[in-house]
PyMOL commands that place a pseudoatom at each C-alpha (Angstrom):
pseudoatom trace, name=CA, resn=UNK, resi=1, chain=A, elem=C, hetatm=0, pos=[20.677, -2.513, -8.134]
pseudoatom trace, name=CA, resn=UNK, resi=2, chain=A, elem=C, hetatm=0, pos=[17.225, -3.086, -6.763]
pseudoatom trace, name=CA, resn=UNK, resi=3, chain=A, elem=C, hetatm=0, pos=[16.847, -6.490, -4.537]
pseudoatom trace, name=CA, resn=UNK, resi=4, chain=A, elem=C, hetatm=0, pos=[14.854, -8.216, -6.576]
pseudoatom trace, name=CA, resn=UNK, resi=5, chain=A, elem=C, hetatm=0, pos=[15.193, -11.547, -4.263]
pseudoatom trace, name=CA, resn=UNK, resi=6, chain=A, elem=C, hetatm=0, pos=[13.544, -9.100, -1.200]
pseudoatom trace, name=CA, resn=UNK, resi=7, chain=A, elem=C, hetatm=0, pos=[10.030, -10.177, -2.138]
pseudoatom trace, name=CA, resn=UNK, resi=8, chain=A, elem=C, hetatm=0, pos=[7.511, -8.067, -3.353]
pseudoatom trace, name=CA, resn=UNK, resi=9, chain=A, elem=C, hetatm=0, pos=[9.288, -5.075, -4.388]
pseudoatom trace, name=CA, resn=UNK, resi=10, chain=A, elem=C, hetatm=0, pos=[6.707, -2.661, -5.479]
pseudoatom trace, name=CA, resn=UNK, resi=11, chain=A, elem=C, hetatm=0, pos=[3.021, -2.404, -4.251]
pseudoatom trace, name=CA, resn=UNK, resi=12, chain=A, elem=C, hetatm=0, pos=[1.863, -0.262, -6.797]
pseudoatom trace, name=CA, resn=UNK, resi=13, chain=A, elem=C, hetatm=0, pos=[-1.437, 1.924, -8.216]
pseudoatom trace, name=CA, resn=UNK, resi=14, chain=A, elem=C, hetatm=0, pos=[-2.066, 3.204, -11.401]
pseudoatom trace, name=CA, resn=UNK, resi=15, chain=A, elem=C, hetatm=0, pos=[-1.067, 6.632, -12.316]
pseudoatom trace, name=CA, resn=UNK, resi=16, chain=A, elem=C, hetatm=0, pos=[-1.235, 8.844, -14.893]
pseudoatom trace, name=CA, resn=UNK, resi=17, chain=A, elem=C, hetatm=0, pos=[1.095, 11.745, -13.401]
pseudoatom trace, name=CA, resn=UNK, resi=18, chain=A, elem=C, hetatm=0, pos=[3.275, 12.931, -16.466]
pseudoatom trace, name=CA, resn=UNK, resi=19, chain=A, elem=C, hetatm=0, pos=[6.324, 13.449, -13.755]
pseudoatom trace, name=CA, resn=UNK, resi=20, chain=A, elem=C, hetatm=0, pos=[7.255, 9.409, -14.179]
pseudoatom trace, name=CA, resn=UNK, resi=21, chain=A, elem=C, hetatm=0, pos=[7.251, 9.658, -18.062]
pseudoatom trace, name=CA, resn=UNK, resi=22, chain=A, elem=C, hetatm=0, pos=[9.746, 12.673, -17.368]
pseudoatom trace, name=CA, resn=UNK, resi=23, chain=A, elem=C, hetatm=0, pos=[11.445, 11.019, -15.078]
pseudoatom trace, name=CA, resn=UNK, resi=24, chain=A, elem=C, hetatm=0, pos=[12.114, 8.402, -17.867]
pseudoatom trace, name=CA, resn=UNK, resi=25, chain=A, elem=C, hetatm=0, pos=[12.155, 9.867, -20.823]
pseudoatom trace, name=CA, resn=UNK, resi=26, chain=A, elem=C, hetatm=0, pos=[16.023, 10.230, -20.884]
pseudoatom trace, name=CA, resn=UNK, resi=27, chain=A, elem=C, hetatm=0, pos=[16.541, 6.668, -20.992]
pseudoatom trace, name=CA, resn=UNK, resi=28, chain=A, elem=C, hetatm=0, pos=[14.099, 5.828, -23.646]
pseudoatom trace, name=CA, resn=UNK, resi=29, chain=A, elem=C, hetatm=0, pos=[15.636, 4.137, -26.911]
pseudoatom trace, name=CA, resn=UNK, resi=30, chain=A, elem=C, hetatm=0, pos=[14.678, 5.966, -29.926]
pseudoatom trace, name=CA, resn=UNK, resi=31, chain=A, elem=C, hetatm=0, pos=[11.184, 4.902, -30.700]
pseudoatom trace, name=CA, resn=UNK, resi=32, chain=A, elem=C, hetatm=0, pos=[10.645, 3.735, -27.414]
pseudoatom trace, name=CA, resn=UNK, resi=33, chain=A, elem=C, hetatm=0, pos=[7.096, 4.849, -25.920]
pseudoatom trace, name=CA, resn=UNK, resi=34, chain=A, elem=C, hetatm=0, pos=[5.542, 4.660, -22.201]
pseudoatom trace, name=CA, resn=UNK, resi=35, chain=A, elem=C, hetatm=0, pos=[2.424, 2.755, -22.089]
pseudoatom trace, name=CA, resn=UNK, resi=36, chain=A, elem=C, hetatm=0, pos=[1.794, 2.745, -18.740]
pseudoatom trace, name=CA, resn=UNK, resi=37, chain=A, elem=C, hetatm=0, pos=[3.046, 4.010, -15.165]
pseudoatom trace, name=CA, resn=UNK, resi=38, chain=A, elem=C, hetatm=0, pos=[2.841, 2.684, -11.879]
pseudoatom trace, name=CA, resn=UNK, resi=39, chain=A, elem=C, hetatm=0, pos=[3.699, 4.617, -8.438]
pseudoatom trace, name=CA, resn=UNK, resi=40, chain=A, elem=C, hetatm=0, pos=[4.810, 2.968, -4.837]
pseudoatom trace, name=CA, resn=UNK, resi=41, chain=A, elem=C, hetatm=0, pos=[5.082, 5.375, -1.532]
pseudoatom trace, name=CA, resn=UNK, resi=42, chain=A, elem=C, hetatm=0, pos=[8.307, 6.654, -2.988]
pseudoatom trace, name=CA, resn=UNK, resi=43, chain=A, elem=C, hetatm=0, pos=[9.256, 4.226, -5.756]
pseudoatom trace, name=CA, resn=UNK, resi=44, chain=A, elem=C, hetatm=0, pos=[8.071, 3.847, -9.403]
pseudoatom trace, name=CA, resn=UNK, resi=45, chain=A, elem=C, hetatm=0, pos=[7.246, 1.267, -12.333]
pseudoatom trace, name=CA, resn=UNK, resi=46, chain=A, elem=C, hetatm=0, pos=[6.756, 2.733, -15.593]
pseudoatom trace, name=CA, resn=UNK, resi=47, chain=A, elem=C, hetatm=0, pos=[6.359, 0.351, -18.874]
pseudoatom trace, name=CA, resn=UNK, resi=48, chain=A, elem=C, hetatm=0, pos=[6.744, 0.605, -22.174]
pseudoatom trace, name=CA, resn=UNK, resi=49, chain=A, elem=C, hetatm=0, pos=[6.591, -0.701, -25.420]
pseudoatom trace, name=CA, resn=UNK, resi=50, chain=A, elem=C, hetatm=0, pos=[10.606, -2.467, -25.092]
pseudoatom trace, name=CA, resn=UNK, resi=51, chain=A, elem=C, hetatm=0, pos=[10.739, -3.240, -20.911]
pseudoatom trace, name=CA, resn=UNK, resi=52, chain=A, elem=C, hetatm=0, pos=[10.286, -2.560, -17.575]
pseudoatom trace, name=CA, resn=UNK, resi=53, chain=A, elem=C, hetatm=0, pos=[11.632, 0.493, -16.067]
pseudoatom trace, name=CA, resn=UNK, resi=54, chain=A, elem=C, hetatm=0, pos=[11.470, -0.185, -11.757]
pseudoatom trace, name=CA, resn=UNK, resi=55, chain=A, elem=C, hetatm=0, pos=[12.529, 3.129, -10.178]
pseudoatom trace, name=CA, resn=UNK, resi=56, chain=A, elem=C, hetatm=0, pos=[13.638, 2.976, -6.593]
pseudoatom trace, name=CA, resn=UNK, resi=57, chain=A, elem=C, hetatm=0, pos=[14.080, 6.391, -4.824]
pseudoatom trace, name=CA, resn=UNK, resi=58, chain=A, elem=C, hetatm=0, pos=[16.809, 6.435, -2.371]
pseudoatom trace, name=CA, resn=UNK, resi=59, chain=A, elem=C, hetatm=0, pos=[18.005, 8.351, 0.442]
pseudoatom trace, name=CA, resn=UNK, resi=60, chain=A, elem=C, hetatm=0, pos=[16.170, 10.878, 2.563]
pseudoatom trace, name=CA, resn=UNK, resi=61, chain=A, elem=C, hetatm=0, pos=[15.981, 13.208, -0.330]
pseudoatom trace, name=CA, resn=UNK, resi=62, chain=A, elem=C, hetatm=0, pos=[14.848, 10.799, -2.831]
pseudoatom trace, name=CA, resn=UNK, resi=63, chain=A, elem=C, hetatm=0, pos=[17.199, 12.631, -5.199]
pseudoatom trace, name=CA, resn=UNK, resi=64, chain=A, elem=C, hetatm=0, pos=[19.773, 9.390, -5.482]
pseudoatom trace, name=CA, resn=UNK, resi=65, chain=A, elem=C, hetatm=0, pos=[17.546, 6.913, -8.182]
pseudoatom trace, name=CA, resn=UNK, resi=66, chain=A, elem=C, hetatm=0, pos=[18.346, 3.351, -8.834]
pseudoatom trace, name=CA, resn=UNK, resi=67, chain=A, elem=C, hetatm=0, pos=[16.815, 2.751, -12.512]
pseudoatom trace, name=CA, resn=UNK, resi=68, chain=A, elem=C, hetatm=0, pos=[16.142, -1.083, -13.364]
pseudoatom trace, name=CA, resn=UNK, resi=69, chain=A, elem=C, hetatm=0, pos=[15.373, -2.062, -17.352]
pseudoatom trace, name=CA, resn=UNK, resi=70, chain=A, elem=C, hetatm=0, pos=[14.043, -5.443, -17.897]
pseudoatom trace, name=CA, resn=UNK, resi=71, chain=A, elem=C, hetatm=0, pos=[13.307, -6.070, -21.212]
pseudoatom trace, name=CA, resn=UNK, resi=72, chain=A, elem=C, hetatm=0, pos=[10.456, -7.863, -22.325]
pseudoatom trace, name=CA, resn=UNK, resi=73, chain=A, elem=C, hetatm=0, pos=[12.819, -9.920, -25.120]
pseudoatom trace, name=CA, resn=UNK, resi=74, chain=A, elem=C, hetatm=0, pos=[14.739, -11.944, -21.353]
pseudoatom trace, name=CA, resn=UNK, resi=75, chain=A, elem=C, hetatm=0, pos=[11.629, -12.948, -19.758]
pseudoatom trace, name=CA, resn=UNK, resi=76, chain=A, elem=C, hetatm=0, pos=[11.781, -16.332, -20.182]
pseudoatom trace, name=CA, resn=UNK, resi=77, chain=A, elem=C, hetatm=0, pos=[7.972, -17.161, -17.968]
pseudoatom trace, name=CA, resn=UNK, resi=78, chain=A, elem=C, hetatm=0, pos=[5.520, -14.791, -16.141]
pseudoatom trace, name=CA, resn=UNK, resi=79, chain=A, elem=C, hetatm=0, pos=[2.638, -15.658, -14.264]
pseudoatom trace, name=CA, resn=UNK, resi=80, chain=A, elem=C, hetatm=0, pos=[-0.084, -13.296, -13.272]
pseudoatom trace, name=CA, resn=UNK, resi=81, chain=A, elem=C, hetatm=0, pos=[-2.390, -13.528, -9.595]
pseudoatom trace, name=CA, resn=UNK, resi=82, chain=A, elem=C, hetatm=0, pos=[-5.601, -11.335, -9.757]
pseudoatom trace, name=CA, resn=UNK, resi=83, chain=A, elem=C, hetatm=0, pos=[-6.876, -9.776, -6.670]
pseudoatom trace, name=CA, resn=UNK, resi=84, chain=A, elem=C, hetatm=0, pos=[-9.685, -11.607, -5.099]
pseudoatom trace, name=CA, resn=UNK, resi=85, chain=A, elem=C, hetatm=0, pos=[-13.042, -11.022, -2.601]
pseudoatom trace, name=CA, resn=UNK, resi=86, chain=A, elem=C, hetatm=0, pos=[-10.830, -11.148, 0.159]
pseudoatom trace, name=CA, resn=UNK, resi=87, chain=A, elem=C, hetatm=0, pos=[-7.164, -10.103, -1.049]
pseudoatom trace, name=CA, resn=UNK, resi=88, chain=A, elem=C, hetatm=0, pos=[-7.127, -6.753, -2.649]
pseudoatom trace, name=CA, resn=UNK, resi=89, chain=A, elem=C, hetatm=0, pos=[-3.758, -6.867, -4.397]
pseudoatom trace, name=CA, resn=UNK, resi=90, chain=A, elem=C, hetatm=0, pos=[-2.939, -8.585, -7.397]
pseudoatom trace, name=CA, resn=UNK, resi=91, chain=A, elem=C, hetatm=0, pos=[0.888, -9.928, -8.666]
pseudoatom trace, name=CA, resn=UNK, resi=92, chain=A, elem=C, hetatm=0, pos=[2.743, -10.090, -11.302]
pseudoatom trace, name=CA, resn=UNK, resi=93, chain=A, elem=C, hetatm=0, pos=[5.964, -12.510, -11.261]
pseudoatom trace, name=CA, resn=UNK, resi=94, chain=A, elem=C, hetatm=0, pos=[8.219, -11.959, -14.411]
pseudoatom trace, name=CA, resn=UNK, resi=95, chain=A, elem=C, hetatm=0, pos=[11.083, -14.892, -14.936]
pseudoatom trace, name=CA, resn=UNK, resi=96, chain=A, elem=C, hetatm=0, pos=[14.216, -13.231, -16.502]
pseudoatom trace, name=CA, resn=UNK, resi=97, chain=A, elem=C, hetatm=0, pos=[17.179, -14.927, -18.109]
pseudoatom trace, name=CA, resn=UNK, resi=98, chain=A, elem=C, hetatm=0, pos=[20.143, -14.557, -16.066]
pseudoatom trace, name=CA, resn=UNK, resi=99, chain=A, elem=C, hetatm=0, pos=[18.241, -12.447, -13.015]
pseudoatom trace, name=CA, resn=UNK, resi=100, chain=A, elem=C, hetatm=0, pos=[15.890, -14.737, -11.884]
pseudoatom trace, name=CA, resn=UNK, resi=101, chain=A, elem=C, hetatm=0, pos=[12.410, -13.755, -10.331]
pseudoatom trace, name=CA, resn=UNK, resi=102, chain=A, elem=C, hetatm=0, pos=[11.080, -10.297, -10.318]
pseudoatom trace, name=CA, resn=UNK, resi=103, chain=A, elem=C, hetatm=0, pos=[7.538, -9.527, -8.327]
pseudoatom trace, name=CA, resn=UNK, resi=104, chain=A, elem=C, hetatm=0, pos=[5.252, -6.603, -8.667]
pseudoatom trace, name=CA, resn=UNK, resi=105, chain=A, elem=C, hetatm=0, pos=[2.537, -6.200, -6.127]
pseudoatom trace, name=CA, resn=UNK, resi=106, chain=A, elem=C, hetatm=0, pos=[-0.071, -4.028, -7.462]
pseudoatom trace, name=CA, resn=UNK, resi=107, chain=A, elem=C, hetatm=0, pos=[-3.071, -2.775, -5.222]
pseudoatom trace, name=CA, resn=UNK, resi=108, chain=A, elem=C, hetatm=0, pos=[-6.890, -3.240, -6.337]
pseudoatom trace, name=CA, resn=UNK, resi=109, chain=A, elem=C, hetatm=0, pos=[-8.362, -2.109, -9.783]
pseudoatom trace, name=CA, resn=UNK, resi=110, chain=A, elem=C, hetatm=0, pos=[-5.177, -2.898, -12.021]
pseudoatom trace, name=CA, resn=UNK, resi=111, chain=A, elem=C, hetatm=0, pos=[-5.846, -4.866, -15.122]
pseudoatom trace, name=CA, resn=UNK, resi=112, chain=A, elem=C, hetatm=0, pos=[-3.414, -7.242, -14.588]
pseudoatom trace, name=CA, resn=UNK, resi=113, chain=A, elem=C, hetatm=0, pos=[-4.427, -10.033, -17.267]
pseudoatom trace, name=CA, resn=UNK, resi=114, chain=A, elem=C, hetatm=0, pos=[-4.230, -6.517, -19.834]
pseudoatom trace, name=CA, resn=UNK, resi=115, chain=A, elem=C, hetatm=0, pos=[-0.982, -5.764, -18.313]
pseudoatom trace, name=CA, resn=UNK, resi=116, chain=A, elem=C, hetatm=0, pos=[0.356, -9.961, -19.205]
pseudoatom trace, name=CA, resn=UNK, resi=117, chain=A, elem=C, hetatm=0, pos=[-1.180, -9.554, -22.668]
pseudoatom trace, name=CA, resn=UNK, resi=118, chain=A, elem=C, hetatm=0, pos=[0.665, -5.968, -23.149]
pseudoatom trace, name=CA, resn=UNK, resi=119, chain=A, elem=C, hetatm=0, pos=[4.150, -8.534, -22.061]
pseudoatom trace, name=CA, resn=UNK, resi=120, chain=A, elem=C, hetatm=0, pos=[3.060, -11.104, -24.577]
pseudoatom trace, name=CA, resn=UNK, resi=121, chain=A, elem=C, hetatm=0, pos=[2.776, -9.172, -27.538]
pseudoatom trace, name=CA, resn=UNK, resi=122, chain=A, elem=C, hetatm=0, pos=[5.636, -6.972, -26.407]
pseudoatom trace, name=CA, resn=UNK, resi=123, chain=A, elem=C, hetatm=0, pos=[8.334, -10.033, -25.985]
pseudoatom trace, name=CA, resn=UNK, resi=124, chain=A, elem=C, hetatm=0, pos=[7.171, -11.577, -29.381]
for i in range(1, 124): cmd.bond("trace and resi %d" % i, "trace and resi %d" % (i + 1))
show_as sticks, trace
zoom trace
């Protein structure tokens, strides 16, 4: 499983590139839709309309994945930093029952207050 205690685990941009949603689609409940995909140096957040998909590429050939689902319905708190004049990267920290803290670092020009109202309606 991912280290979720190692700090910020992701420092992720936007991305459209339709290889993530491929990457995912396999694990995808029926019904279940991506809404919007994230990408690291070699690592991956995609989410969706249900959870959190974090992707962490392993080994030297990246073809060993470790696939994380947090759903929306065990978050239990989240709290959301925006980037600033002088920081460039904005957080999100996501509280989940039974897992504890997860962080997402994301890197300048992320809507991260659209992303926390996407996590509000979804865990409704």
């Amino acid at each position: 499983m991912i280290d979720f205690d190692n700090g910020s685990v992701f420092k992720l941009k936007v991305t459209d590139d339709p290889a993530f949603r491929d990457e995912v689609a396999p694990l995808l409940a029926d019904g279940e839709s991506v809404v919007l995909t994230f990408e690291g140096v070699r690592d991956f957040v995609v989410f969706t309309d249900k959870r959190v998909i974090a992707v962490n590429v392993q080994g030297i050939t990246g073809r060993k994945k470790d696939y994380a689902s947090l759903p929306y319905n065990r978050i239990q708190a989240y709290s959301v930093e925006t980037d600033g004049l002088m920081d460039n990267d904005g957080e999100l920290d996501l509280w989940f029952s039974g897992l504890g803290k997860v962080r997402f670092e994301f890197t300048e020009n992320v809507d991260l207050p659209a992303i926390a109202k996407h996590i509000a309606n979804s865990s409704l």
